[in-house]
N, C-alpha and C positions, 0 to 999 in steps of 0.2 A: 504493500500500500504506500504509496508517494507521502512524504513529510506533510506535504498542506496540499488542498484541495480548493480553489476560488469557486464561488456560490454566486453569478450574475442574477439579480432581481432584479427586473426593470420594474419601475416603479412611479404611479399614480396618481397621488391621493390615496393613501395604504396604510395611512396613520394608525386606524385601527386595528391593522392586519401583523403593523411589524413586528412587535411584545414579540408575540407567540410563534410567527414564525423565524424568529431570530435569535430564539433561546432556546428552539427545538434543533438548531444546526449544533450533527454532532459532532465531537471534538475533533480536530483537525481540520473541520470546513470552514474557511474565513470568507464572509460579508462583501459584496460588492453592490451597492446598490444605488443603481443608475436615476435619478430624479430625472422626469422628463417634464416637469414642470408643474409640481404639484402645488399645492394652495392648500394644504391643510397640518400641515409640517412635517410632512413623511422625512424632509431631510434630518430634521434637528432629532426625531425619534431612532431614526435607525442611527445616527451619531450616537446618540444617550443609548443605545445598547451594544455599541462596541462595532458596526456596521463602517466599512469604508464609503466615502460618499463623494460620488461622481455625478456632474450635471451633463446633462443630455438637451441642448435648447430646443431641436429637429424633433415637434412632436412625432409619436410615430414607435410601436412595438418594437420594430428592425432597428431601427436608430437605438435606440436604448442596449439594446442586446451590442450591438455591433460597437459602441464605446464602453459598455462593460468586459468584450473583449480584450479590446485595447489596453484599457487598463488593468486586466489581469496580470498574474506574474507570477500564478503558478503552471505547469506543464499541464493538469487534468481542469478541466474546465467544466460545471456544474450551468444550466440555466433554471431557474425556478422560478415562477407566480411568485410575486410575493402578497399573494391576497390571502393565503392561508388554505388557499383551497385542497394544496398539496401536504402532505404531514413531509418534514425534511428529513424523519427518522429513516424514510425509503430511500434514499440517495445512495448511501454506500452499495446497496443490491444492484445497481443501477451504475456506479462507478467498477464494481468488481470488473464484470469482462474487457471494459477499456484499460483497465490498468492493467490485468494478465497478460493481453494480446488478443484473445478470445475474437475481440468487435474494435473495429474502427467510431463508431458511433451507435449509442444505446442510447432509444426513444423511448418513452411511459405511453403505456398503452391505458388510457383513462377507466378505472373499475368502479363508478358511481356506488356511494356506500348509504345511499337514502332516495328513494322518490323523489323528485325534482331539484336535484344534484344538477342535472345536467340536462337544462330545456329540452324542448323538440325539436325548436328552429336550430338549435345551436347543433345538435347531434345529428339531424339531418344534412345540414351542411357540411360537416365533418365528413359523414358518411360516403359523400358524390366526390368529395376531394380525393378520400381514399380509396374508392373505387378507379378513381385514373390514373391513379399513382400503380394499382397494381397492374394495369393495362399497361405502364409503362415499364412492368417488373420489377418497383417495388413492392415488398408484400407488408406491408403498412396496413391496420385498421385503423389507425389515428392520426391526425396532426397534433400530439398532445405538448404543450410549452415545458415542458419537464427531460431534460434529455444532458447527455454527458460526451463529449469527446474533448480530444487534445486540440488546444491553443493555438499551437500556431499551424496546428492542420488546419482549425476552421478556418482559421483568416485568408490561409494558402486557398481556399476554396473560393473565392474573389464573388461575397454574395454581395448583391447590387440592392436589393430590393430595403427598403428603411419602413415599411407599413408593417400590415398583418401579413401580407404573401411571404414575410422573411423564412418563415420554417417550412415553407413548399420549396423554395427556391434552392434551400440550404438541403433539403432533403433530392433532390434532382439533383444539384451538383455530386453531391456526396456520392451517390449510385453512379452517374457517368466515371467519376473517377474511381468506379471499382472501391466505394469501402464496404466493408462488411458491416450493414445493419442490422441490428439484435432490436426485437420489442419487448419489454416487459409490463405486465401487467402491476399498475398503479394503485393504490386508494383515490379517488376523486370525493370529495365534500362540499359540503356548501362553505362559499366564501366566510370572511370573517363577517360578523356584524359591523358594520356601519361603512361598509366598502360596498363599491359597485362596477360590475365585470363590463369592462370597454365592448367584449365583443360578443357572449353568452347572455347577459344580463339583459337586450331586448334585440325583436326582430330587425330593426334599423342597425346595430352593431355588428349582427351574424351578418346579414347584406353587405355591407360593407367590407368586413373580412374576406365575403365570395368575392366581390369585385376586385380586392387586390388578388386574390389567390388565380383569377379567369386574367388577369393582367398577367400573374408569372408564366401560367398557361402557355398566353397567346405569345409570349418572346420568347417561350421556348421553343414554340411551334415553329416562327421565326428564324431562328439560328439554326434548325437544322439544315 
């Protein structure tokens, strides 16, 4: 197991999410979390619990993720929610094969742990994502925000996209360059109290996720 492990959260308006999810990272996994421009003091909270804290001005999921990169600085690289929706205690199951050699990249395959965990719209749309990712040979059920490779792999992977399409894109690239993707099955929960989900949390946010994801689509279609 690698000395330290970086944790990228992009992050909201998560004020209420960060406590728990930031005292649930277990030992050896250190805090990177990217403020994209919150208003409720997600930065000064994740500071007060020991969280490194990087600003992101480019609203935008990809942007956030893609400067928590950057400023990583360890070898194994962690992305997570940080809305709580993920328990952090799953991460090391999730880092194991990338750090053996096992997988180039290991994704969370989302395991709703209650009834309306996880909308309609929102799992419907996942669903049609993931069905043409497998048409494409990946074998992916999920686009799930929860996933782990090496650092300066991802970066080497030259993702473009700064929206919600970032983990389509990142996932296309990844497979053209031959890595080995491993799924495992996640816990998925309801957010924390007094947080609300940019892209699950209503049908105008799932839409708009499709619209970026039908965007990394149509450039890939593109480039071939």
């Amino acid at each position: 197991m690698p000395s330290m492990i970086d944790v990228v959260l992009p992050c909201l308006d998560e004020a209420a999410a960060l406590p728990g999810v930031l005292t649930a990272l277990p030992p050896g996994y250190r805090a990177i979390v990217v403020d994209n421009g919150s208003r409720d003091g997600s930065p000064e909270v994740a500071a007060r619990y020991g969280a490194r804290v990087v600003h992101e001005a480019r609203r935008g999921y990809g942007a956030a993720v893609h400067t928590g990169l950057e400023a990583a600085e360890a070898a194994l690289v962690c992305v997570l929610d940080a809305d709580g929706s993920f328990d952090p205690t799953q991460l090391p199951a999730l880092v194991a094969p990338v750090s053996s050699g096992s997988a180039d990249l290991v994704v969370g395959r989302r395991r709703p742990v209650a009834a309306g965990v996880w909308p309609w719209h929102a799992r419907a749309g996942t669903a049609l994502v993931a069905a043409l990712l497998r048409q494409r040979g990946i074998p992916l059920r999920d686009l799930s925000p929860i996933r782990v490779a090496r650092r300066e792999a991802l970066l080497g992977l030259g993702v473009t996209d700064r929206a919600f399409g970032y983990p389509l894109e990142l996932l296309i690239r990844a497979a053209a360059a031959g890595w080995r993707i491993r799924e495992l099955d996640v816990r998925y929960s309801h957010r924390a109290a007094g947080t609300r989900s940019k892209v699950s949390g209503s049908v105008r946010g799932t839409l708009r996720a499709t619209r970026d994801f039908a965007g990394v689509l149509r450039t890939v279609e593109r480039s071939r």
